[in-house]
C-alpha positions in Angstrom: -30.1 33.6 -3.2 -29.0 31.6 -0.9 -26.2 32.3 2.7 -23.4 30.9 0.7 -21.9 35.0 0.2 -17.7 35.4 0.2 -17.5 36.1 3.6 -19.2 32.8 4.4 -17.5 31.0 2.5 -14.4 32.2 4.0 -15.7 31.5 7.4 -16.2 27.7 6.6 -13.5 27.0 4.5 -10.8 28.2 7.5 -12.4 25.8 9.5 -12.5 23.3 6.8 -8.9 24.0 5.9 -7.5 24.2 9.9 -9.5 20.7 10.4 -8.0 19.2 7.1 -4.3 20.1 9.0 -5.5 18.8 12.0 -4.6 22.4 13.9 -6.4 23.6 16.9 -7.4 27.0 16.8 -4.8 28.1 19.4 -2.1 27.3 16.7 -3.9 29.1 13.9 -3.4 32.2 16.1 -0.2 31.2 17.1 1.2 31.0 13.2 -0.5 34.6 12.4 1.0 35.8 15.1 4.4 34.5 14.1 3.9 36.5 10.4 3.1 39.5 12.1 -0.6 39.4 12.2 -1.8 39.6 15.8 -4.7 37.1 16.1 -6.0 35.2 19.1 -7.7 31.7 19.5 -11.4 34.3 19.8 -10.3 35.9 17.0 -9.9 32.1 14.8 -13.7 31.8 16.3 -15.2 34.3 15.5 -14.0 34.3 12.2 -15.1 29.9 11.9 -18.4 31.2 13.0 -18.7 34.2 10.5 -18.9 36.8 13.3 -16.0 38.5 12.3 -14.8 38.9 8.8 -11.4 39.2 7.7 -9.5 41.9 6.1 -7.7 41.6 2.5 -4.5 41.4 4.3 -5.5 38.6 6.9 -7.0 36.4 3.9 -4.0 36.7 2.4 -1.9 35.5 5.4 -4.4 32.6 6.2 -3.4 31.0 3.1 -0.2 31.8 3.4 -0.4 30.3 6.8 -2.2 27.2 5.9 0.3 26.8 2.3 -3.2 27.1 -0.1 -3.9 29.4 -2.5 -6.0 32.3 -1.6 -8.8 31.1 -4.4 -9.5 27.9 -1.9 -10.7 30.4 0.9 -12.9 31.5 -1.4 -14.0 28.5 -3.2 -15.5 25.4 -1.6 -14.3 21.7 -2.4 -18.2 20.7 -3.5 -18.3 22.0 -7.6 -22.0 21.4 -7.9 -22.3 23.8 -5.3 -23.7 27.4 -6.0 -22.2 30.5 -4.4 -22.5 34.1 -3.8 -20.0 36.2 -6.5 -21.9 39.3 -5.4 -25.5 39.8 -3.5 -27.6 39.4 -6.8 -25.0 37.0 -8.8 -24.4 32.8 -8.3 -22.3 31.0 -10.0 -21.4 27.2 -9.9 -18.8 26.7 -7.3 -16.2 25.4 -10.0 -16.4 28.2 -12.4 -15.6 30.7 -9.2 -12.3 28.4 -9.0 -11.9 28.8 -12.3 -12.1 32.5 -12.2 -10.0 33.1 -9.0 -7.2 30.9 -10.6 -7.1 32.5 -14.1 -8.8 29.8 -16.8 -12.1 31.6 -16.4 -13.2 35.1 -17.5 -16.6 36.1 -16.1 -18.1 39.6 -15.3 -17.0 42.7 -17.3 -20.7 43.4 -18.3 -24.0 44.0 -16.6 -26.6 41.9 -15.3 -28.0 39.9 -18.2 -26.0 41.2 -20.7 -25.5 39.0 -23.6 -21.9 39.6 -25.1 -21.9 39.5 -28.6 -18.5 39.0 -30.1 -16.4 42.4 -29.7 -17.7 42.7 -26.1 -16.5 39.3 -25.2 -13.1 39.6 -27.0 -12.9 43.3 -24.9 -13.7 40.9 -21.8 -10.9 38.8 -22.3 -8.6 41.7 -23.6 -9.4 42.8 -19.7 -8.8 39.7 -18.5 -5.3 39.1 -19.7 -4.2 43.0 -18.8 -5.4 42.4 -14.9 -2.6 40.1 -15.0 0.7 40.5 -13.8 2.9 42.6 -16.4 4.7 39.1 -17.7 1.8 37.3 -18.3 0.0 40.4 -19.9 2.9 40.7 -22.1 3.2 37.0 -23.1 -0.3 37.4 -23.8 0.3 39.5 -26.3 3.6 38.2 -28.0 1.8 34.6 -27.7 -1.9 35.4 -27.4 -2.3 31.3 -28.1 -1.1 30.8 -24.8 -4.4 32.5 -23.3 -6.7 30.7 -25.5 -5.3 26.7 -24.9 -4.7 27.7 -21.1 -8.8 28.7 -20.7 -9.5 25.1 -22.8 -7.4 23.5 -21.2 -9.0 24.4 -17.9 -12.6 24.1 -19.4 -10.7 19.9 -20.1 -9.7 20.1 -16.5 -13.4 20.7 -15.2 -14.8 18.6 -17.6 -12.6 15.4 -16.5 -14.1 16.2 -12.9 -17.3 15.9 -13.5 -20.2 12.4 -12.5 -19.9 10.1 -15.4 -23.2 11.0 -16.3 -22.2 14.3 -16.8 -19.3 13.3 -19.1 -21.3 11.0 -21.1 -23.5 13.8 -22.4 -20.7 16.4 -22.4 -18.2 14.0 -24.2 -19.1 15.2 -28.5 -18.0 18.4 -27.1 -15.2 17.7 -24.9 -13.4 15.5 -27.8 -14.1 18.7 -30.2 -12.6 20.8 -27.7 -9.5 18.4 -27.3 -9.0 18.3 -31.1 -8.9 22.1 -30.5 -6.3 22.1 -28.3 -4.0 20.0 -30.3 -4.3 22.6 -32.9 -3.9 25.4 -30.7 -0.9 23.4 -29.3 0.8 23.0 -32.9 0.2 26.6 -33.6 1.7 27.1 -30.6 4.9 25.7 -30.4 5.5 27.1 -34.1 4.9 30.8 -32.6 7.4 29.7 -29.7 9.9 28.6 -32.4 9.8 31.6 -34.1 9.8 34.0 -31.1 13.0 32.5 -30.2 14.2 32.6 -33.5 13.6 36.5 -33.3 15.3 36.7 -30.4 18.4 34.9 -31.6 18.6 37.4 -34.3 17.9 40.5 -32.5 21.1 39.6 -29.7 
C-alpha cells in the first residue's frame, strides 16, 4: 500500500486547492474563521503538512471555503493515480471521484468478494437509498435515471483518458453509447408517462 490514505490526501489537496486560489495561509484561516470555524495560519499548516487532521465538520467547511465540492479534498487531480479507500483497499484515483460524486457504486461486500448478480443489484439498491430522499425516490419512480447517470459517467471517464487508452477501450465505449441512447429513449417515454399520471391524478 502505498502513503496516499484520506487524510493525506486531504492534507495535499488544501494546499493544492489554497495555491490554485492563489491564498496565503493567513487568509485560509481568516475565511474559516469568518464561517465560524476558529482556525489559525498553524492550524492551515499543520493540516498542509498532515500533522493535524481535520474533523468531518472542518472538511466540510474547507470546501465550502474554497467553493469545491467536498469529493475534490478527497480525490486528487492525477486519475492514474492510486489511493487509499481504506488501510487494506486502493482504488484508481478516478473511480474514488466517481464514487464520492455518485456515478460509481463500490464496496457493500467483503474483501475479494465476487458479486454475482443479486448481490450487485442489492449493492446498487444501497446505493441509490444512501441518497437524499428525492433522488432515492426518483430512483424508484424512474429507476432508468440511475442506470444512464452511472454510464453516462463510465462515458465521462472514458473521454478522459490517453488516446492510447481510448483506442483500445473504444468497441466498448461505442457499445456503451448505443446503450445510452436506448436507455435515453426509454427514458424520456417513462418521463412522458409519469407526467401523464400526474396530470390525471390533479
Amino acid at each position: 500500500m502505498n502513503e496516499m490514505t484520506p487524510a493525506a490526501l486531504v492534507a495535499r489537496r488544501v494546499a493544492e486547492t489554497r495555491g490554485g486560489l492563489l491564498w496565503s495561509q493567513e487568509e485560509v484561516a481568516r475565511r474559516m474563521d469568518l464561517y465560524g470555524v476558529p482556525w489559525s495560519r498553524t492550524i492551515v499548516a499543520k493540516v498542509e503538512s498532515n500533522s493535524r487532521q481535520v474533523t468531518v465538520d472542518e472538511l466540510v467547511a474547507l470546501a465550502f471555503v474554497f467553493g469545491v465540492p467536498p469529493a475534490s479534498l478527497l480525490t486528487l487531480r492525477d486519475s492514474e493515480v492510486a489511493i487509499n479507500i481504506t488501510p487494506t483497499t486502493q482504488t484508481p484515483n478516478r473511480s474514488a471521484w466517481a464514487w464520492h460524486t455518485g456515478t460509481l457504486p463500490m464496496g457493500g461486500g467483503e474483501p475479494g468478494e465476487v458479486l454475482d448478480f443479486a448481490a450487485s443489484a442489492d449493492r446498487r439498491r444501497r446505493y441509490f437509498d444512501a441518497a437524499p430522499n428525492d433522488v432515492a425516490a426518483g430512483e424508484r419512480l424512474l429507476p432508468g435515471v440511475g442506470r444512464l447517470c452511472l454510464k453516462a459517467g463510465a462515458v465521462q471517464r472514458f473521454a478522459g483518458q490517453p488516446e492510447h487508452l481510448i483506442a483500445g477501450a473504444l468497441p466498448a465505449s461505442l457499445k456503451l453509447l448505443h446503450e445510452i441512447q436506448e436507455d435515453a429513449a426509454t427514458l424520456a417515454r417513462d418521463v412522458e408517462r409519469l407526467i401523464l399520471e400526474i396530470g390525471d391524478a390533479k
